[in-house]
VOGU-3710 file (C-alpha; in Angstrom, 3 decimals, decimal comma):
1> xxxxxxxxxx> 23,005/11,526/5,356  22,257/13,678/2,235  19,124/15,359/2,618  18,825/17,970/-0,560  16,936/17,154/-2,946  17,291/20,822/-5,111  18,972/23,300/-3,946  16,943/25,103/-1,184  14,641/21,954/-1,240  14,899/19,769/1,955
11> xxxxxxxxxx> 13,790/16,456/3,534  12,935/17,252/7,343  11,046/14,173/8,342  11,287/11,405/10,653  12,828/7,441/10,414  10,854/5,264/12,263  13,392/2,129/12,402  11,552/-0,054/14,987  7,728/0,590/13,921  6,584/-3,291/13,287
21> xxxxxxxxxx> 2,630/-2,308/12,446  0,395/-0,040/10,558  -2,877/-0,834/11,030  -2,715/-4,486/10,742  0,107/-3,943/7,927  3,283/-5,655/9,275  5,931/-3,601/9,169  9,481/-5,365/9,111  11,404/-2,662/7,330  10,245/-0,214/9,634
31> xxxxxxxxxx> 9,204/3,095/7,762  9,593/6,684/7,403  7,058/10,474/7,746  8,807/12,512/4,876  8,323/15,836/5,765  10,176/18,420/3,569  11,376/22,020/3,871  11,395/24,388/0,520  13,614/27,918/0,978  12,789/30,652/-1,166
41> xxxxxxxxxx> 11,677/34,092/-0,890  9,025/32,993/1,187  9,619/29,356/3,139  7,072/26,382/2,808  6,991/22,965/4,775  5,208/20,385/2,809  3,452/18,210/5,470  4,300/16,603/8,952  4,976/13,737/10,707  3,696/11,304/13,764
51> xxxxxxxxxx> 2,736/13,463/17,127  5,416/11,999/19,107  8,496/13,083/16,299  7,436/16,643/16,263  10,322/17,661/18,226  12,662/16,352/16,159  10,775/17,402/12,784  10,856/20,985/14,173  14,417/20,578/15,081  15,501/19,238/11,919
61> xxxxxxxxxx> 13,788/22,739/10,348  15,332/25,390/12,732  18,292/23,590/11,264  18,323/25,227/7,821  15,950/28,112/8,842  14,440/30,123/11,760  10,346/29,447/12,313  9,724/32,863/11,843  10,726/32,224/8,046  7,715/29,820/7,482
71> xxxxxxxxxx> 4,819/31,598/5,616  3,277/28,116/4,819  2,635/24,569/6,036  1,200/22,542/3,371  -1,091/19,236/4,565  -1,432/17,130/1,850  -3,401/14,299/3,436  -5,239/14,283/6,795  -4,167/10,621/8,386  -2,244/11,430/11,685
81> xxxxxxxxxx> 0,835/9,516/10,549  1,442/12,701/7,987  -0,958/15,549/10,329  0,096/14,440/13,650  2,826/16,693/14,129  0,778/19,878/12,714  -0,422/21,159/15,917  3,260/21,566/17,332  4,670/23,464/13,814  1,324/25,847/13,838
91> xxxxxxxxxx> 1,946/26,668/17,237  5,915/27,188/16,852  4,735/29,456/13,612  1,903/31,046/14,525  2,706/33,556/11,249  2,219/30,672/8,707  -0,522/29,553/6,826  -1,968/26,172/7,012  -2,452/25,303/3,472  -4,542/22,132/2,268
101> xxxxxxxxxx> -8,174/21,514/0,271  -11,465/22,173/2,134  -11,931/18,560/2,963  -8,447/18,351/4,175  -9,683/21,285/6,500  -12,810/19,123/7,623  -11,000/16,480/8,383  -8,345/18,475/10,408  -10,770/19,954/12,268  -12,412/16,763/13,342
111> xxxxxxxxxx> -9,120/15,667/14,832  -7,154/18,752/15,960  -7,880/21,937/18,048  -7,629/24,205/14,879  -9,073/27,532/16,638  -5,820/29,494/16,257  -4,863/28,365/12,855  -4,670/30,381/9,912  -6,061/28,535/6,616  -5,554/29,434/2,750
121> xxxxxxxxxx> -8,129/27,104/1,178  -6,523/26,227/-2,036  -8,763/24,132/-5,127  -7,328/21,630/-8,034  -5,413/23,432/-10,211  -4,686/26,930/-7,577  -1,036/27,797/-6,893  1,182/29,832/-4,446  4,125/32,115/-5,627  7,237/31,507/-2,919
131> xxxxxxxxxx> 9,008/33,829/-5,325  11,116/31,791/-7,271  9,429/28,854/-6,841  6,015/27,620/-7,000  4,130/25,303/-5,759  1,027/23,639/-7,501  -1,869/21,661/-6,226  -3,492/18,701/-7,764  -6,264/17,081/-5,725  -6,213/12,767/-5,275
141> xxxxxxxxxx> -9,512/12,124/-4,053  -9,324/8,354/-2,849  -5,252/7,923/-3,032  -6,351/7,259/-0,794  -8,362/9,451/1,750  -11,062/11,852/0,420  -8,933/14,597/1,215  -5,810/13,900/-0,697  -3,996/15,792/-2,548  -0,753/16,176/-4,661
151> xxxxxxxxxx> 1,876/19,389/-4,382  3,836/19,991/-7,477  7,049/22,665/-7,851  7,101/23,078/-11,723  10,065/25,010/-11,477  12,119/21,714/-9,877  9,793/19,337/-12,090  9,356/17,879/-8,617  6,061/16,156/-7,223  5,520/15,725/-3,761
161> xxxxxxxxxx> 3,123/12,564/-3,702  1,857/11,980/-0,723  0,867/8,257/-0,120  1,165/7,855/-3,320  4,784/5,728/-4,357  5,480/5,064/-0,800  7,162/2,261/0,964  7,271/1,294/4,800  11,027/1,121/4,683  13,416/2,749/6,998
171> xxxxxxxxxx> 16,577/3,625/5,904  19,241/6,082/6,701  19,131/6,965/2,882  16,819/9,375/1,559  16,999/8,404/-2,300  16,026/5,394/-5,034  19,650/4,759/-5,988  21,363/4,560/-3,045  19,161/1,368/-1,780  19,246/-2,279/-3,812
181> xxxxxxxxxx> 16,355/-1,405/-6,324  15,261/-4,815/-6,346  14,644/-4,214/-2,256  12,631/-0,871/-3,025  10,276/-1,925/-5,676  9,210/-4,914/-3,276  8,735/-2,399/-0,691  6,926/-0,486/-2,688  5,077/-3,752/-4,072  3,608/-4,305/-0,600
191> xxxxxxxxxx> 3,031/-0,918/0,194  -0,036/-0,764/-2,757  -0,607/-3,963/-1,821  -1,261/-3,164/1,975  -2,916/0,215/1,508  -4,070/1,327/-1,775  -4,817/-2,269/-4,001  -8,623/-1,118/-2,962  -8,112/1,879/-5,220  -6,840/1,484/-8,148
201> xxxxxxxxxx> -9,381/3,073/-10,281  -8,707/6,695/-9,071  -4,807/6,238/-9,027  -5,143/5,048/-12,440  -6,975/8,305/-13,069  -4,055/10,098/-10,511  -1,161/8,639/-13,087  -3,150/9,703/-16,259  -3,151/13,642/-14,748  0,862/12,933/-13,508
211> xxxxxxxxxx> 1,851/11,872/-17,212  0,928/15,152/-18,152  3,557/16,983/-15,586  7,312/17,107/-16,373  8,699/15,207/-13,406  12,197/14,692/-12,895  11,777/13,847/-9,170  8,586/12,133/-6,634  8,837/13,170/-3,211  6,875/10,211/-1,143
221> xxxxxxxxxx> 5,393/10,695/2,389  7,028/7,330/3,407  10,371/5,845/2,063  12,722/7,052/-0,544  12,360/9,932/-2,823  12,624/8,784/-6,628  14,923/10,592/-8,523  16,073/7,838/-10,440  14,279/5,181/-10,989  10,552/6,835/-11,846
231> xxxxxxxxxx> 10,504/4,845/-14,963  10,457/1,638/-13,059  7,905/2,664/-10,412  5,548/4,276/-12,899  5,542/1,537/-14,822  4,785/-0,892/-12,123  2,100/1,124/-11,008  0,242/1,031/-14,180  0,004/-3,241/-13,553  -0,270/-2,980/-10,111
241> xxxxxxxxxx> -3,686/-0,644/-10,640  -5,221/-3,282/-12,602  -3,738/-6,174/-10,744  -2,192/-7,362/-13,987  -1,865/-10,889/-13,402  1,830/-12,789/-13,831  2,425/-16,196/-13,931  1,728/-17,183/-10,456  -0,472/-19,467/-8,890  -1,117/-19,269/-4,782
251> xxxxxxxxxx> -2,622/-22,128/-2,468  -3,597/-20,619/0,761  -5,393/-22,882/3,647  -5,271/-23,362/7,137  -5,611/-26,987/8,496  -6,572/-28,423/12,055  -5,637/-32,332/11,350  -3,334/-32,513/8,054  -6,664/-33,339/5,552  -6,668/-29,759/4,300
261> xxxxxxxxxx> -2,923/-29,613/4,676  -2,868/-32,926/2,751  -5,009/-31,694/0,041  -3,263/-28,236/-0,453  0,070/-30,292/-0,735  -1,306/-32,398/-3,455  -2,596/-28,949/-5,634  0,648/-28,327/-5,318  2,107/-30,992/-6,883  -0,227/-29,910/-10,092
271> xxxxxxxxxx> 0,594/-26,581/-9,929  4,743/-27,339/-10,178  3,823/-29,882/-13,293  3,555/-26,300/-15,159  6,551/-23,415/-15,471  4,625/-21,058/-13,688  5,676/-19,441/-10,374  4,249/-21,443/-7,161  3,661/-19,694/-3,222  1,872/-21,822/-0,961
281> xxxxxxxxxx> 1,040/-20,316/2,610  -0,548/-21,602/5,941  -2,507/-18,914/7,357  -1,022/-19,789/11,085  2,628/-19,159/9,836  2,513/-16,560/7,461  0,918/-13,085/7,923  -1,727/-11,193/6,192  0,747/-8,614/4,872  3,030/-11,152/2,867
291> xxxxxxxxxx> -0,358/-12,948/1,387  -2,078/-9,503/-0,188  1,415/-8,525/-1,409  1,402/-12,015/-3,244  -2,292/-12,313/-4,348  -1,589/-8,726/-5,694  0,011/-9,762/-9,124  -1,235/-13,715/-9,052  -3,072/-14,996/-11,592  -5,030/-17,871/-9,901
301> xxxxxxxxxx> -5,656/-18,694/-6,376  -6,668/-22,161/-4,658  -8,086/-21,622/-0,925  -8,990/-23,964/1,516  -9,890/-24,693/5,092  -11,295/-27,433/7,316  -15,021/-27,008/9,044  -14,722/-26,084/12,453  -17,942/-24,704/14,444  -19,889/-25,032/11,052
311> xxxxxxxxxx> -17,390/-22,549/9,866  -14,063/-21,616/8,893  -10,822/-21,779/10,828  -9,994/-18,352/12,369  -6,936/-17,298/11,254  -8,097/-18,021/7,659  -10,933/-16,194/8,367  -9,212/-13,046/9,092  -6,822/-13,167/6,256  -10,096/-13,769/3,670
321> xxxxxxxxxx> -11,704/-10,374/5,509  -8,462/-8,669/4,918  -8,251/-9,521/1,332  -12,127/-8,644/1,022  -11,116/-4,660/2,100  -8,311/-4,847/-0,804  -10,712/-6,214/-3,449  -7,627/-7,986/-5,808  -9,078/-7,978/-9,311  -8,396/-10,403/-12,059
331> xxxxxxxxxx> -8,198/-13,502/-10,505  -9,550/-17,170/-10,545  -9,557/-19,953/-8,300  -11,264/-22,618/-6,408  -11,641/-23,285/-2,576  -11,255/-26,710/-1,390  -11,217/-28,225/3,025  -12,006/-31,225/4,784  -15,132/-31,717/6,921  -16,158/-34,304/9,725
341> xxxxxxxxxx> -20,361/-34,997/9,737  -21,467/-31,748/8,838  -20,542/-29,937/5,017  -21,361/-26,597/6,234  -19,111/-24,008/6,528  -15,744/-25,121/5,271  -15,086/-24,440/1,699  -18,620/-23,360/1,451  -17,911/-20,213/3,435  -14,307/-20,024/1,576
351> xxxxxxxxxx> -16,317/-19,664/-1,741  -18,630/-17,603/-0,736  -15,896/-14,974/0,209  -14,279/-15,661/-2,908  -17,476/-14,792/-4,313  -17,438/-11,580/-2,785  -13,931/-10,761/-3,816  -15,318/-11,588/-7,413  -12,599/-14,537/-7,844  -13,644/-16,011/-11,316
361> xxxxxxxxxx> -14,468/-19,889/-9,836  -12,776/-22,589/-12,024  -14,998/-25,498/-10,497  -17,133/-26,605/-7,523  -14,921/-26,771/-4,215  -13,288/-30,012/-3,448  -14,671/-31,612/-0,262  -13,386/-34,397/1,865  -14,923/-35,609/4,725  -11,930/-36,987/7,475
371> xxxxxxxxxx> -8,576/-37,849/5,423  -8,822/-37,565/1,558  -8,911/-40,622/-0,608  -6,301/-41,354/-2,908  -9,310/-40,273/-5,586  -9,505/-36,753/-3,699  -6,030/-36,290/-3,952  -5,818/-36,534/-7,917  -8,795/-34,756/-7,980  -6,691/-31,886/-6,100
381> xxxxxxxxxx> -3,655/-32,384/-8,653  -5,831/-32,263/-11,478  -7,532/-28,741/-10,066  -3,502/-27,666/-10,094  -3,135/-28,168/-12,945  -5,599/-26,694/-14,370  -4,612/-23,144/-12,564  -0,630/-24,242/-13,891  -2,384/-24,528/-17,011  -4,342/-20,862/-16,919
391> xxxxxx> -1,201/-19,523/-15,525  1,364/-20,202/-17,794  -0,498/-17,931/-20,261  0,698/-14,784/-18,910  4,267/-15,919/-19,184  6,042/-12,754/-20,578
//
């Protein structure tokens, strides 16, 4: 496995092939802590990895270099997926430095025993001389913790990005072109998706500052490093911050006896009378993960769910609260669900959460009480086809 990625510039992380969740984010591919080790007159490590891997991130330095060689240990971002791992390297180089912004250091301290560390408080825009290298800091605030920052070696034209271009994707290759780039970029689709959607204002801000570095290289904490294919992935970013809608519609429900199943089927049908691109999910067969990833770049969305307990049906309950944290922008769409004697909750409570997620309502939600009419039904196709309709305007 080639781990260089400049000449005295190392990965020293961790692959994490059988880790299936992250925080409610299901993790199929598995994923990677990029940690990575930079040689030069004086010896940096640019973040850690999971508590448990420290061993083997430690090991994987001693590799290239003794500990005593270590003058700094950079934290770019606080979360204990990237920290977790910093209490074993300070204490197996109690000489180095633990380098990171003064809300990094607040946050630190609030999960780690930091009494013996030794800090060098660095602000956006400060930089530390390693001799021939250097490396440059660049604080994220809200890509996404408060805390976060980027490191930059302006010498390699290298960025090391933190969250920031990541993918949950294990692989025993460290680098963009030696994986199917179609595979990446969804990784990397449903990594924003998952994680960051909520915050695309400040890495729209984040790119803007980026564009103005020469970057030949982007050094993720999870994933493969981007050497080249940055083109792509920038690019992609700059929709994926705004949501940029494609021409997609999605009809997600949940059903208890077939009504709202029945009704979904027949939106369907007038979605596919238009050359737009079609996903249609039940809640109890398809996770939470694979439905933000979709809503993501969709341009209209159709929701629906029976009344059960004067209110929705669980599982489409959770996935609406999920999709509430992420806050997708730029969308419309209706909610629509069968009822038995009572009209409340339902698609009452569907469009109120779409409400909340500030879906852009294309009509009143379509009701049926018991089995839907042959009336209902065209009613449903028709509502299709009006979101085929709105769709097909963002064909490229």
């Amino acid at each position: 496995m080639n781990t260089t990625l400049k000449e005295g510039i190392d990965w020293v992380g961790y692959i994490d092939w059988t880790v299936r969740d992250f925080h409610g984010y299901k993790t199929d591919s598995g994923s990677t802590y990029n940690a990575y080790l930079i040689r030069d007159e004086k010896c940096a490590v640019i973040d850690a990895v999971k508590a448990q891997y420290v061993d083997k991130y430690i090991a994987r330095i001693q590799a290239l270099t003794d500990l005593k060689n270590i003058s700094y240990v950079v934290c770019n971002h606080a979360e204990p997926d990237h920290s977790g791992g910093l209490p074993g390297i300070m204490e197996a180089c109690p000489q180095a430095e633990l380098v990171c912004n003064a809300k990094c250091k607040d946050a630190l301290e609030k999960h780690f025993d930091t009494s013996a560390w030794k800090w060098r408080i660095v602000e956006d825009g400060d930089s530390i001389s390693l001799g021939k290298r250097t490396l440059s800091f660049i604080n994220t605030p809200m890509v996404h913790w408060p805390e976060s920052m980027f490191t930059y070696v302006p010498e390699d034209k290298l960025l090391f990005s933190m969250d920031a271009f990541g993918q949950h994707f294990a692989t025993a290759f460290r680098f963009d072109d030696e994986e199917p780039l179609d595979v990446i970029m969804q990784e990397a689709k449903a990594y924003y998706a998952n994680i960051v959607m909520l915050y695309g204002r400040p890495i729209a801000q984040t790119l803007d500052r980026a564009a103005e570095l020469e970057i030949e290289m982007i050094a993720p904490s999870h994933g493969v490093i981007w050497r080249s294919h940055l083109k792509e992935v920038l690019a992609a970013y700059r929709k994926w911050v705004v949501c940029k809608p494609t021409p997609k519609v999605i009809v997600l429900y949940a059903s208890m006896w077939q009504a709202t199943e029945h009704m979904a089927e027949a939106i369907l049908e007038g979605v596919q009378e238009h050359e737009v691109e079609a996903r249609f999910y039940n809640v109890d067969a398809t996770h939470s993960t694979q439905i933000a990833t979709e809503v993501l770049d969709c341009a209209a969305i159709a929701i629906g769910s029976p009344t059960l307990n004067n209110t929705l049906m669980p599982n489409l309950a959770g996935v609406l609260c999920y999709l509430k944290g992420l806050r997708p922008t730029q969308k419309k769409g209706f909610a629509f669900g069968s009822y038995g004697w009572s009209k409340r909750g339902g698609a009452s409570e569907v469009e109120d959460a779409m409400k909340e997620m500030k879906i852009e309502l294309m009509q009143e939600p379509i009701r049926s009480q018991y089995v839907p009419t042959p009336e209902i039904l065209e009613q449903c196709r028709e509502a299709g086809r009006a979101m085929g309709r709105y769709a097909e305007q963002f064909t490229k």
